[in-house]
DODRENLUM-777072 format. One record per residue (C-alpha): x, y, z; residue number from 1; residue in three letters. Coordinates in steps of 0.02 Angstrom, whole numbers. Layout:
% DODRENLUM-777072
<pt x="X" y="Y" z="Z" num="NUM" residuo="ALA"/>
...
% end
This chain:
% DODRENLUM-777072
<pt x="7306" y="4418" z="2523" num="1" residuo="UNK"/>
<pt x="7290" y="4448" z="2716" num="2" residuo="UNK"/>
<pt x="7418" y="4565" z="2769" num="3" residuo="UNK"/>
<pt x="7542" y="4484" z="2897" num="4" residuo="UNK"/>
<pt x="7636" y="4568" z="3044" num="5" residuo="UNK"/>
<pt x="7794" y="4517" z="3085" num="6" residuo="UNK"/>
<pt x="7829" y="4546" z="3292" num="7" residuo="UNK"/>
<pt x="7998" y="4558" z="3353" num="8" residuo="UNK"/>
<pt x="7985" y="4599" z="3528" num="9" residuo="UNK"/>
<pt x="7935" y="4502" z="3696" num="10" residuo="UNK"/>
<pt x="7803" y="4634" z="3766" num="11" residuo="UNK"/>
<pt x="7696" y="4614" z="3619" num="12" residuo="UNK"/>
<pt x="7524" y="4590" z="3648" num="13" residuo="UNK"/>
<pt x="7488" y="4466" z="3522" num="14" residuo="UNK"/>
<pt x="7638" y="4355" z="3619" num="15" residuo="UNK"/>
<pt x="7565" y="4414" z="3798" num="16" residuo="UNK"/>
<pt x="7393" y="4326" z="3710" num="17" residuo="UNK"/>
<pt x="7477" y="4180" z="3627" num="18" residuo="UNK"/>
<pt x="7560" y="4144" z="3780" num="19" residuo="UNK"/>
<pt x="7413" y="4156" z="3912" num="20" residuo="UNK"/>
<pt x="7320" y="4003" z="3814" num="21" residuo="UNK"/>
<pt x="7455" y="3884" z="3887" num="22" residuo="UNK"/>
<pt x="7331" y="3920" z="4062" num="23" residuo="UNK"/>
<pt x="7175" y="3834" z="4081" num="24" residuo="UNK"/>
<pt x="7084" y="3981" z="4161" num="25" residuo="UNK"/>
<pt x="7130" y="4092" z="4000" num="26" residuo="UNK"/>
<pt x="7105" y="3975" z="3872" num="27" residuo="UNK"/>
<pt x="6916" y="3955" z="3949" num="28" residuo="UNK"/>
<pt x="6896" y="4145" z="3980" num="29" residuo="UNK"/>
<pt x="6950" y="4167" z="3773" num="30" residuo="UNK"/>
<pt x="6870" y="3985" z="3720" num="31" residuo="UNK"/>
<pt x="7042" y="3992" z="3611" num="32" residuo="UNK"/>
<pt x="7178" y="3851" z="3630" num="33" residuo="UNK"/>
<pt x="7343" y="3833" z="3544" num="34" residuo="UNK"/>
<pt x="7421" y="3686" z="3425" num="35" residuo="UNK"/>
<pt x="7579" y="3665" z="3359" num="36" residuo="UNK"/>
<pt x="7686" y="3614" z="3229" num="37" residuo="UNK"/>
<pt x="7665" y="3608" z="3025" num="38" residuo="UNK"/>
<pt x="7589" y="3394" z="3049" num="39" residuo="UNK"/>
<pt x="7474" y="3436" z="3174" num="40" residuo="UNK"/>
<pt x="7411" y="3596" z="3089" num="41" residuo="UNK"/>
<pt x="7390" y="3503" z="2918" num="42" residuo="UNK"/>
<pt x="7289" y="3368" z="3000" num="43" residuo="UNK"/>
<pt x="7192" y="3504" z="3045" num="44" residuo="UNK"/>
<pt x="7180" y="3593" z="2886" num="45" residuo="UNK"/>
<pt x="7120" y="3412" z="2822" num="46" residuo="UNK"/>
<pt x="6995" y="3417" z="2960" num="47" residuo="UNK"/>
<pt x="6900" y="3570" z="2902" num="48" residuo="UNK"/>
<pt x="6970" y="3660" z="3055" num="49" residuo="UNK"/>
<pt x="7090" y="3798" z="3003" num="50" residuo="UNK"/>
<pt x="7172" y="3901" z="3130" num="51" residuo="UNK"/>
<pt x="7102" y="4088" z="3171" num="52" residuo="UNK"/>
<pt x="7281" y="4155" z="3187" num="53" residuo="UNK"/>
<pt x="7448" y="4056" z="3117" num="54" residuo="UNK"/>
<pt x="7611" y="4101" z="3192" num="55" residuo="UNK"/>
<pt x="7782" y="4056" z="3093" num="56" residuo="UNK"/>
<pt x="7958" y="4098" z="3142" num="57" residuo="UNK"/>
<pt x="8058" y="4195" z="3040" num="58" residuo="UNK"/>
<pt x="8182" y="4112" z="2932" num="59" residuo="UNK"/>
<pt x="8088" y="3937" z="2922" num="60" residuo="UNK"/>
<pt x="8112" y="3816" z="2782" num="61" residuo="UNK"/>
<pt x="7983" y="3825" z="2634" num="62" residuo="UNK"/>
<pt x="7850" y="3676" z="2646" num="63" residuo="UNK"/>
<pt x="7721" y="3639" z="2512" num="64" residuo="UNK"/>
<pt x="7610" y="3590" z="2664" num="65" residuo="UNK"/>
<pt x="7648" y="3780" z="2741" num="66" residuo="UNK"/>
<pt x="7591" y="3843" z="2581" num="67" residuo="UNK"/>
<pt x="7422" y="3750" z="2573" num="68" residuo="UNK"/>
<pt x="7400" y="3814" z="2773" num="69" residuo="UNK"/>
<pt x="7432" y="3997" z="2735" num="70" residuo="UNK"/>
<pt x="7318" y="3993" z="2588" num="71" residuo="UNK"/>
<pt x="7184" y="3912" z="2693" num="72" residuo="UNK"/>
<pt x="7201" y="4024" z="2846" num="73" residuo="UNK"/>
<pt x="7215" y="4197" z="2697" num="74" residuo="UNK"/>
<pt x="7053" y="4126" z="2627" num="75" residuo="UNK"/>
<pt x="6962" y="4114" z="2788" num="76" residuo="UNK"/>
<pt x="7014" y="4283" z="2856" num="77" residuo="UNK"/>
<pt x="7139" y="4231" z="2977" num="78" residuo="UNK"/>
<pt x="7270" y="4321" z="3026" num="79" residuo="UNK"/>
<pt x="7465" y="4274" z="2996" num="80" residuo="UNK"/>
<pt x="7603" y="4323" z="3104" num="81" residuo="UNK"/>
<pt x="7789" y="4304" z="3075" num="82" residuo="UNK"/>
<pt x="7910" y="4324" z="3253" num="83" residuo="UNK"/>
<pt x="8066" y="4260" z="3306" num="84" residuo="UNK"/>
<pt x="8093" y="4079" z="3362" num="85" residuo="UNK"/>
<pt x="8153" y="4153" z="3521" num="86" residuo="UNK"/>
<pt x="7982" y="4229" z="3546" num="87" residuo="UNK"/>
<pt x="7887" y="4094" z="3465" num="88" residuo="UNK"/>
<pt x="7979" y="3969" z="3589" num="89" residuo="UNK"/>
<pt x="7906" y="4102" z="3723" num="90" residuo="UNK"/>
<pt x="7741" y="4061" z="3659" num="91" residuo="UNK"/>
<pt x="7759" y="3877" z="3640" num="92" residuo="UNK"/>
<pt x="7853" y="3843" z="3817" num="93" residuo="UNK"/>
<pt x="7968" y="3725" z="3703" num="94" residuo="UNK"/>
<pt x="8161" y="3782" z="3694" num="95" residuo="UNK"/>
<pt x="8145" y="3701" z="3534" num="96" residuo="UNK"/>
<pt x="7979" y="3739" z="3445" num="97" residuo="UNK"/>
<pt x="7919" y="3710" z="3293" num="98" residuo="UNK"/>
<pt x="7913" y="3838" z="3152" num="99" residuo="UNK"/>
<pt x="7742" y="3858" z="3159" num="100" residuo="UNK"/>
<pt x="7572" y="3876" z="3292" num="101" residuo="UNK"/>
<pt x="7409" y="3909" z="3276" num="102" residuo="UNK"/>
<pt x="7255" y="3967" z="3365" num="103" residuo="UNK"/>
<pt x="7093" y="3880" z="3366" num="104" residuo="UNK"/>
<pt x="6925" y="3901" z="3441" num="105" residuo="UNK"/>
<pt x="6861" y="3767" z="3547" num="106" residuo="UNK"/>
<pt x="6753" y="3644" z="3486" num="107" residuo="UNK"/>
<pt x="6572" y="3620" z="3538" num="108" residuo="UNK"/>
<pt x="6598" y="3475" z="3672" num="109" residuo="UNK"/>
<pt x="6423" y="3445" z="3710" num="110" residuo="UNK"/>
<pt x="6371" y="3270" z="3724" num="111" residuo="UNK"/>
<pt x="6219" y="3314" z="3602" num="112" residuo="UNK"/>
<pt x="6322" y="3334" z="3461" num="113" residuo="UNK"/>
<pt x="6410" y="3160" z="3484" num="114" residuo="UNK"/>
<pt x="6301" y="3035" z="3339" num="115" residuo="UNK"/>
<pt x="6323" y="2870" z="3420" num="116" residuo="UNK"/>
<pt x="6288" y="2767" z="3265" num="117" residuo="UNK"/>
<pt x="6441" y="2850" z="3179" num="118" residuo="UNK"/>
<pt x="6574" y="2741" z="3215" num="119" residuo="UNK"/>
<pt x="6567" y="2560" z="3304" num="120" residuo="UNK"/>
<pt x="6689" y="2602" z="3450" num="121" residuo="UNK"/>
<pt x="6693" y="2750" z="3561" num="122" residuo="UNK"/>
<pt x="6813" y="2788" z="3686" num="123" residuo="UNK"/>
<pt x="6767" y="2840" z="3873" num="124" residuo="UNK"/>
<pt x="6890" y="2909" z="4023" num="125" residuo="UNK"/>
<pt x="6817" y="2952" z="4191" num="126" residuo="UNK"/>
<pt x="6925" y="3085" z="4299" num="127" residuo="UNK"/>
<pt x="7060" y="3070" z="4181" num="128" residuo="UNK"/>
<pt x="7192" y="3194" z="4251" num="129" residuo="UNK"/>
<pt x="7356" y="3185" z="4147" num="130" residuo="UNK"/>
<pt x="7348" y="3263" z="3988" num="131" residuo="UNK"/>
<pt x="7470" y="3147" z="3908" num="132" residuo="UNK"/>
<pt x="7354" y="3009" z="3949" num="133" residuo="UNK"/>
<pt x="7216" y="3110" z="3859" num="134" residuo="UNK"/>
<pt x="7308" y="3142" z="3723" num="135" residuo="UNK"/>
<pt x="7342" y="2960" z="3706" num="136" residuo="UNK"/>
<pt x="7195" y="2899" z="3708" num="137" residuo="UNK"/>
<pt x="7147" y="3039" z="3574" num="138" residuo="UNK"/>
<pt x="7291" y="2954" z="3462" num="139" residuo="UNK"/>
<pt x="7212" y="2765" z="3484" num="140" residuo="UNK"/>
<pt x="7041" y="2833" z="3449" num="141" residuo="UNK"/>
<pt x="7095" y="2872" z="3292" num="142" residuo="UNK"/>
<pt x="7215" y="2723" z="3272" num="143" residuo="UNK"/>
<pt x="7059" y="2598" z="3299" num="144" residuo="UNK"/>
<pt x="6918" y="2730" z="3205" num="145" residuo="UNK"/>
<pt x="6811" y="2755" z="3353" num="146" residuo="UNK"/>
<pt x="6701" y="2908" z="3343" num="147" residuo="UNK"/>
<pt x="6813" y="2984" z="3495" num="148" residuo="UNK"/>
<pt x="6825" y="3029" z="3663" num="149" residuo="UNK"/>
<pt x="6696" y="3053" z="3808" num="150" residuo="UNK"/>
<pt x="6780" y="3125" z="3966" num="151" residuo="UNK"/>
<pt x="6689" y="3118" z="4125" num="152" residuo="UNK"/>
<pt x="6667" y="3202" z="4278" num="153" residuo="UNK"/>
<pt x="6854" y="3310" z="4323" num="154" residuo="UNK"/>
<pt x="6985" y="3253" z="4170" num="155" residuo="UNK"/>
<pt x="7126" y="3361" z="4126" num="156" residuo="UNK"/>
<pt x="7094" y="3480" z="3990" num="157" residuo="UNK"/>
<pt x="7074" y="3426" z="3825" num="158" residuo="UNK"/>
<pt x="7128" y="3598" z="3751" num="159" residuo="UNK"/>
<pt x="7304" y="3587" z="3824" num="160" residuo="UNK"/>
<pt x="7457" y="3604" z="3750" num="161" residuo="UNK"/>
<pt x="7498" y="3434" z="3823" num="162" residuo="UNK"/>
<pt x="7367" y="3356" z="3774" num="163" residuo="UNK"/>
<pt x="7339" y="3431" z="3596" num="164" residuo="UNK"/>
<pt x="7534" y="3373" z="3583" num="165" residuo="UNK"/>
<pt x="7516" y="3207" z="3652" num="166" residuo="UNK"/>
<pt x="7365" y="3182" z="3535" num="167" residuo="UNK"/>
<pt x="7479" y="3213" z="3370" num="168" residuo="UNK"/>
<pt x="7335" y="3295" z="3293" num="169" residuo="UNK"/>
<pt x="7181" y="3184" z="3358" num="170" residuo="UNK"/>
<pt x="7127" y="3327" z="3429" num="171" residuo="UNK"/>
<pt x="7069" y="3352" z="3261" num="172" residuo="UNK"/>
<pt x="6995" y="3196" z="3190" num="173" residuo="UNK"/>
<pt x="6894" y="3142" z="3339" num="174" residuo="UNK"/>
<pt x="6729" y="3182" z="3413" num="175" residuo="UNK"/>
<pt x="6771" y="3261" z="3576" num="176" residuo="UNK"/>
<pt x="6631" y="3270" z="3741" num="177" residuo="UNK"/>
<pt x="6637" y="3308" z="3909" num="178" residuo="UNK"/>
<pt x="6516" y="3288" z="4012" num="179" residuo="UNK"/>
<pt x="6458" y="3225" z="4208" num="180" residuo="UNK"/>
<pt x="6406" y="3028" z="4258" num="181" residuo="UNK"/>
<pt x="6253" y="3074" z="4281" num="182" residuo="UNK"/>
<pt x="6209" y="3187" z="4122" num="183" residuo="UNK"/>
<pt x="6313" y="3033" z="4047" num="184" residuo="UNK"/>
<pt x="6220" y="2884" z="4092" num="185" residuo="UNK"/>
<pt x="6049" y="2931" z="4055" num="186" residuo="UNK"/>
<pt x="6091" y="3012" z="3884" num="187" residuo="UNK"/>
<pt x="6168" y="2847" z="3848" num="188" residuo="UNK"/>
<pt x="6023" y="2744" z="3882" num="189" residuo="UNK"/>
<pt x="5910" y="2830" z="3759" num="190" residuo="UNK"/>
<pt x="5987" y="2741" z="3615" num="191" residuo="UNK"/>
<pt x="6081" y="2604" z="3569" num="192" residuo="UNK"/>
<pt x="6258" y="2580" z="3676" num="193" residuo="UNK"/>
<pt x="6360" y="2449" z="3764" num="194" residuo="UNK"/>
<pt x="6460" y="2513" z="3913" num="195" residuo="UNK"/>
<pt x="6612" y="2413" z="3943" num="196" residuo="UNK"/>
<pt x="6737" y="2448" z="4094" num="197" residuo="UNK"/>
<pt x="6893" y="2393" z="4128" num="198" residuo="UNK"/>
<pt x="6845" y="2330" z="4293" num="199" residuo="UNK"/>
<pt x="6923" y="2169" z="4414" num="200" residuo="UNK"/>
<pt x="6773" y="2150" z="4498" num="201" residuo="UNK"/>
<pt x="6657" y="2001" z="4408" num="202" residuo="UNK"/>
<pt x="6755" y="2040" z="4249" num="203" residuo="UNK"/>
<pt x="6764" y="1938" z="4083" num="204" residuo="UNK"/>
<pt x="6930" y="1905" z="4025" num="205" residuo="UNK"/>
<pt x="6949" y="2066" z="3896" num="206" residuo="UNK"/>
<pt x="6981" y="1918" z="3743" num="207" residuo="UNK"/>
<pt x="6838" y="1819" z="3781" num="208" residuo="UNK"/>
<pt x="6697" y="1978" z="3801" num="209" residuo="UNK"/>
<pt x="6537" y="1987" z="3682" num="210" residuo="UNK"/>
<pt x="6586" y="2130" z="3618" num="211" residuo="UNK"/>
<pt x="6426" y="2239" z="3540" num="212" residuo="UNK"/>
<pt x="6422" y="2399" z="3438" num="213" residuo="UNK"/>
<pt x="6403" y="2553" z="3459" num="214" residuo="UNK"/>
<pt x="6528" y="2509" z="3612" num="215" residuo="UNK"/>
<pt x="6585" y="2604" z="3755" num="216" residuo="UNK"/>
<pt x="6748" y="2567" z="3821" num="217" residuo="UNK"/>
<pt x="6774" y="2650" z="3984" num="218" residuo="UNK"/>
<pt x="6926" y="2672" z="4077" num="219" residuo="UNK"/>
<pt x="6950" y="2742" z="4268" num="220" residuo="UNK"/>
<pt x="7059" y="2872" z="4345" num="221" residuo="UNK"/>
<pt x="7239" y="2826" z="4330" num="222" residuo="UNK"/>
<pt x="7257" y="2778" z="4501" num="223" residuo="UNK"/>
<pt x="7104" y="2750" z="4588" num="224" residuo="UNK"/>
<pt x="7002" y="2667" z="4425" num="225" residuo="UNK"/>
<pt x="6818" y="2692" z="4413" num="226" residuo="UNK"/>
<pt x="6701" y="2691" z="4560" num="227" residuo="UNK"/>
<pt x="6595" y="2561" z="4606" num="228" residuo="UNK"/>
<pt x="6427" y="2625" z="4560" num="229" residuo="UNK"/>
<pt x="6507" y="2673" z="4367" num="230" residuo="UNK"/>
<pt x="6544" y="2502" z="4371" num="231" residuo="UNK"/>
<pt x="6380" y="2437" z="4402" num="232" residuo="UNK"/>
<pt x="6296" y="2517" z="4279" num="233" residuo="UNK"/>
<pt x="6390" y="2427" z="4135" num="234" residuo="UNK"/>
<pt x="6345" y="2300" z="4019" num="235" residuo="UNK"/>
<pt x="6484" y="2225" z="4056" num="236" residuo="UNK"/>
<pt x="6653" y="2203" z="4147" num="237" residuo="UNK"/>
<pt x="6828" y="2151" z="4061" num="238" residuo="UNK"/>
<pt x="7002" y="2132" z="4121" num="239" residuo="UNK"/>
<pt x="7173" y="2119" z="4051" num="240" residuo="UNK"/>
<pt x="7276" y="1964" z="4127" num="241" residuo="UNK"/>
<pt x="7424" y="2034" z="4204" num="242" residuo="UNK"/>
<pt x="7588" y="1903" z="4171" num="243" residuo="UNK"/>
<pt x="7711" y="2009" z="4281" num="244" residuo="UNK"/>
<pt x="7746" y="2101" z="4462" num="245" residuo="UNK"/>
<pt x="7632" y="2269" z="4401" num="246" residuo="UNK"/>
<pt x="7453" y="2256" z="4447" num="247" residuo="UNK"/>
<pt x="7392" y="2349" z="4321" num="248" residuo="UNK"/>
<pt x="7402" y="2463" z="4152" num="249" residuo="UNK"/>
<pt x="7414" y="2638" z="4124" num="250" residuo="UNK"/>
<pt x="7247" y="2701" z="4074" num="251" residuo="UNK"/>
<pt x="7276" y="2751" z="3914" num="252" residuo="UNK"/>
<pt x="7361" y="2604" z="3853" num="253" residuo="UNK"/>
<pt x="7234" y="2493" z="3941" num="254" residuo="UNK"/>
<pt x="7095" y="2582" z="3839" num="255" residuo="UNK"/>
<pt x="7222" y="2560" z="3675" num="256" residuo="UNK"/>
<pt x="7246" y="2354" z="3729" num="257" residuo="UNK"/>
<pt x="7029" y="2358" z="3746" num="258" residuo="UNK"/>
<pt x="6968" y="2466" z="3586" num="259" residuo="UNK"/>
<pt x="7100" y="2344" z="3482" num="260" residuo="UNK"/>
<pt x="7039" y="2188" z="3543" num="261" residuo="UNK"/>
<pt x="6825" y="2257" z="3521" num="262" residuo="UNK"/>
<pt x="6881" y="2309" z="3353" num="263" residuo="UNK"/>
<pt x="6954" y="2142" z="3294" num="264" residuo="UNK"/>
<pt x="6782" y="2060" z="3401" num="265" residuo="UNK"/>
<pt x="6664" y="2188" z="3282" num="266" residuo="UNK"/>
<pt x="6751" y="2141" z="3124" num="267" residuo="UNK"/>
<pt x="6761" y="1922" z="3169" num="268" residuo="UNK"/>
<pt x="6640" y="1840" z="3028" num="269" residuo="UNK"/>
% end
């Protein structure tokens, strides 16, 4: 069995190291980011991903699924940490965190690595900036099975701990890619892909739209939407009526209402 350490004070610099990967600039200087809670971790696990380091608080509740984590993490030569939930909630930001964190390297988020003709639906977010949204979308990627998530251009980080929360662990179970429009674009039209925006210029009405797979769904920047020339370049334009006062959607949920709707078009006899 790995040895564990158990860490009962602040200045620690295992908690100094923990606690720098809640900053963007750190977590790309270590290529490290940080997940929590025993779900999340275990979706993980499930994944084929197990964390590098796994931190539990002292005096947690035995878990079967704690078990199976600790004897994945011993088995791949990770290291395992026990400190105090005052510390660990140091670590986490969270006044109430959960009993248990881990560490994980960052995943390879080239577009190269993304295989197109492995799922029907993929989801795409251009300048993307809150990391709940990301995380959202993360979560309906996985609630439709698309492939996962392309992020253009300037989107919040992906390797958050907002958006690794927000994603309740499809972080894990999604192909993730970021990349620029114009690395994008061209890469796209090598192979086989639909690009659909949600657009109001021209559009289709979303329920109407010939859907075609592998599709794109792409979704704008939470307040100003996509530009015009992204726009262009699609295969096609949808919209989602709007019944009320609000003018539009929230991104994320806009790209949930789309990738339903293309899934139940994909599946139609």
């Amino acid at each position: 069995m790995t040895p564990r350490r158990t860490i009962t004070g602040f200045s620690n610099p295992l908690v100094k190291f923990l606690r720098s990967l809640r900053e963007k600039k750190h977590r790309k200087r270590e290529k490290r980011f940080l997940a929590e809670g025993l779900r999340l971790l275990t979706d993980a696990r499930e994944c084929g991903k197990v964390p590098e380091i796994l931190v539990m608080a002292t005096g947690r509740e035995p878990h079967p699924l704690l078990d199976a984590l600790e004897q994945a993490v011993d088995k791949a030569g990770g290291e395992i940490v026990e400190m105090d939930v005052d510390i660990l909630a140091k670590v986490t930001g969270k006044d109430n965190p959960q009993a248990v964190a881990g560490v994980f390297a960052e995943f390879d988020t080239r577009l190269s690595t993304i295989d197109r003709a492995a799922a029907p639906i993929w989801l795409v977010a251009q300048a993307l900036r809150d990391p709940g949204n990301l995380g959202t979308m993360l979560r309906t990627g996985d609630a439709v099975g698309a492939g996962g998530l392309i992020l253009l251009d300037d989107c919040a980080d992906p390797f958050s701990v907002e958006a690794v929360r927000a994603s309740m662990g499809a972080i894990f179970t999604q192909k993730l890619a970021t990349a620029r429009w114009e690395e994008f674009l061209p890469w796209l039209r090598e192979g086989e892909g639909q690009l659909v925006a949600a657009s109001l210029r021209d559009p289709t009405d979303y329920r109407k739209a010939p859907y075609a797979a592998p599709c794109f769904l792409m979704v704008g920047n939470e307040s100003q939407g996509l530009p015009a020339a992204y726009e262009d370049a699609c295969d096609l334009r949808v919209t989602i009526p709007m019944l009320g006062r609000a003018d539009s959607l929230n991104a994320a949920v806009a790209g949930a209402v789309l990738a339903y709707e293309a899934l139940a078009h994909l599946h139609r006899p």
